[in-house]
C-alpha positions in Angstrom: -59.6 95.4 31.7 -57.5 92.7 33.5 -58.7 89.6 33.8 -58.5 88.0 37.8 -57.6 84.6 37.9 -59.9 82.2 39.8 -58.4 80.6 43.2 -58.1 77.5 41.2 -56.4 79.1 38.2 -54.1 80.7 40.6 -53.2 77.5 42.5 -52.7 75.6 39.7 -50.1 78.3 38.6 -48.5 78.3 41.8 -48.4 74.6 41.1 -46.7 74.9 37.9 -44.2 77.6 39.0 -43.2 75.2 42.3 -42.6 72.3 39.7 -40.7 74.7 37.4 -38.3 75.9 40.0 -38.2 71.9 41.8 -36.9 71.2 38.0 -34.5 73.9 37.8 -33.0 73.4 41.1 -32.6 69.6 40.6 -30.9 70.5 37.4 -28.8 73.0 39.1 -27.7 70.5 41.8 -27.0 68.3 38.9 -24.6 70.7 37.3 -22.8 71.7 40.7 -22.0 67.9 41.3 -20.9 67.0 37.9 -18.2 70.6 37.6 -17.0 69.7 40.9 -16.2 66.0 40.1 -14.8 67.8 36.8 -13.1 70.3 38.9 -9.0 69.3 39.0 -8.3 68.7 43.2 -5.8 71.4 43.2 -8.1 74.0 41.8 -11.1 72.7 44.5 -8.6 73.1 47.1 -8.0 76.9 46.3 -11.5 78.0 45.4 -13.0 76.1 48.5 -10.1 78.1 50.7 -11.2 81.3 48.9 -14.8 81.1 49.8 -13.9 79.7 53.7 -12.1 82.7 54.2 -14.2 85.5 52.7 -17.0 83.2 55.2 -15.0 84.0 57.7 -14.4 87.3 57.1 -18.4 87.8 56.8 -19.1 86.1 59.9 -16.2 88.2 61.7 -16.7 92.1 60.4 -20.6 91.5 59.6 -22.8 92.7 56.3 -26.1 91.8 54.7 -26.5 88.5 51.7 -26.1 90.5 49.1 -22.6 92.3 50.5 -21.7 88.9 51.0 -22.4 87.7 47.6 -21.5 90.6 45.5 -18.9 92.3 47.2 -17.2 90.0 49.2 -17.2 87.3 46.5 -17.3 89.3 43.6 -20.7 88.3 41.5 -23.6 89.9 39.9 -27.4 89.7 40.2 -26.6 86.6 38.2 -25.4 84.7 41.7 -28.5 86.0 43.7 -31.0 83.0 43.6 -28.4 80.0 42.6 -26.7 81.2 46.1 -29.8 81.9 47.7 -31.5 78.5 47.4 -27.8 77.0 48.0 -27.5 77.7 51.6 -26.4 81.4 51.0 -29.4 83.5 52.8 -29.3 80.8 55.6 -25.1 81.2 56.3 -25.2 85.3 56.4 -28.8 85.3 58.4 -26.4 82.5 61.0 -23.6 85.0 61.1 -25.5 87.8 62.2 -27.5 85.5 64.9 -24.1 84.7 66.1 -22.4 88.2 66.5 -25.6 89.2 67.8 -25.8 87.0 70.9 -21.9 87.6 71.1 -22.6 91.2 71.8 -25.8 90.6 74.1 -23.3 88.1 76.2 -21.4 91.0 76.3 -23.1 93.3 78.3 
């Protein structure tokens, strides 16, 4: 039989898990800073075009976060959260808004 946890014992683990992932994403920020200072300008230049264009391709012809992540730009399951927390969700969710009150202007 499975044992329930208490509202405090659950609260408390919520507690630990939002410390856990405030850690991680600190330490991921850290690491995204620190390769791009790392990153030679040249190479910058032509990844940061890369991803601008696919962007614009997304907002233009449309598609969900995930086409956006993985097919678009080419990563795995892998990509999903570091993106998501990064802005990601928030850019395709903004695309759509904006080709949807395009279309409604439209009629």
């Amino acid at each position: 039989m499975e044992k329930k946890m208490s509202k405090e014992e659950f609260d408390e683990f919520i507690g630990k898990m939002r410390t856990l992932f405030k850690e991680w994403e600190t330490a991921y920020s850290d690491y995204m800073r620190e390769t791009w200072e790392k990153t030679d300008n040249d190479v910058k230049l032509a990844l940061t075009a890369y991803v601008f264009r696919q962007l614009t391709e997304h907002m233009k012809e449309g598609g969900s976060y995930r086409y956006l992540i993985y097919d678009r730009l080419g990563f795995g399951p892998e990509a999903y959260t570091a993106l998501y927390v990064n802005g990601g969700m928030d850019l395709s969710n903004a695309f759509c808004d904006l080709r949807e009150k395009g279309e409604k202007e439209k009629e």
